[in-house]
C-alpha positions, 0 to 999 in steps of 0.5 A: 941807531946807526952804523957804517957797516949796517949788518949788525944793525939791520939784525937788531931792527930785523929782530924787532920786527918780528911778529911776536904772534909768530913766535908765540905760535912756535912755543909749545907747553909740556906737562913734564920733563919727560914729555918736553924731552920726547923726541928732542934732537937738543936741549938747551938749558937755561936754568938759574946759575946756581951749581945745586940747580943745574946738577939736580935738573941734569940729573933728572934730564939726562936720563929722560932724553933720547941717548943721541940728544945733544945736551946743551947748558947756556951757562955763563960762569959754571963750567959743564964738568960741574953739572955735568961729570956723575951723568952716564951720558956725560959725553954728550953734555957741553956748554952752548952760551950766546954772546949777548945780545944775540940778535947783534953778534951772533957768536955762541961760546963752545965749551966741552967737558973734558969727556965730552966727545968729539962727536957731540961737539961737532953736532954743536957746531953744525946746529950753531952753523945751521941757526945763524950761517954767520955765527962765530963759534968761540972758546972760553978764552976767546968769549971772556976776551970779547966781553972786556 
C-alpha cells in the first residue's frame, strides 16, 4: 500500500500488527445477557440486520442494564426509533455505526431517535472522542454521502 499523506495507512498496517494474543486477552465470556450487562457503562449492539431481531434483543436489554448505560446499535440500514420506541429507557437508545473499514477512516455515524436525549447523545460523542481522538462524527446524510 501506498499514500501521500500516509495516516490512513500507517492505521491500517498498525491494526495489522496487533498481537491477536493481546486482543484476545480483552475479550471476556458471559453465561447470560444480564451478567454481560452488569456494570456496563455501553453497550454496542451488533446483531443481525433483521427488525424482528434487534426489537426481541432490545427488549430483553433494555431493562437489564444499568439505567445510566448507553445503549448503542451498529445498525446500518434500520433506524433506532424502529427497535428502539416501546423501551421505558428509549432515551438512552441511539444508533453508533463505524464507516467501514474503521482501522481506515475513523468516522462513526450518530443517529438518535427522536426521544433520544441530548444527554446520551453527548455521552456518545465524548466515547467516540475518547476511542479515536481523530474520529468523525457523521449524521445520516452525511454517512450515506461518503459511502457513494
Amino acid at each position: 500500500m501506498t499514500d501521500p499523506a500516509n495516516s490512513p495507512f500507517a492505521s491500517a498496517h498498525a491494526f495489522q500488527s496487533t498481537n491477536i494474543a493481546e486482543v484476545l486477552a480483552l475479550i471476556e465470556t458471559r453465561r447470560n445477557l444480564a451478567d454481560a450487562l452488569e456494570g456496563a457503562d455501553w453497550v454496542q449492539e451488533n446483531a443481525p440486520e433483521k427488525l424482528e431481531v434487534k426489537r426481541a434483543l432490545w427488549a430483553e436489554m433494555e431493562p437489564l442494564a444499568a439505567p445510566e448505560t448507553v445503549l448503542a446499535s451498529s445498525t446500518s440500514a434500520i433506524v433506532p426509533s424502529l427497535f428502539t420506541e416501546g423501551l421505558a429507557g428509549r432515551a438512552r437508545c441511539l444508533t453508533a455505526h463505524p464507516i467501514n473499514p474503521p482501522y481506515l477512516v475513523p468516522a462513526v455515524e450518530l443517529v438518535p431517535a427522536p426521544w433520544t436525549s441530548a444527554e446520551t447523545m453527548g455521552r456518545a460523542e465524548t466515547v467516540m472522542r475518547l476511542r479515536d481522538e481523530r474520529a468523525d462524527l457523521v449524521n445520516r446524510l452525511t454517512a450515506l454521502i461518503r459511502s457513494s
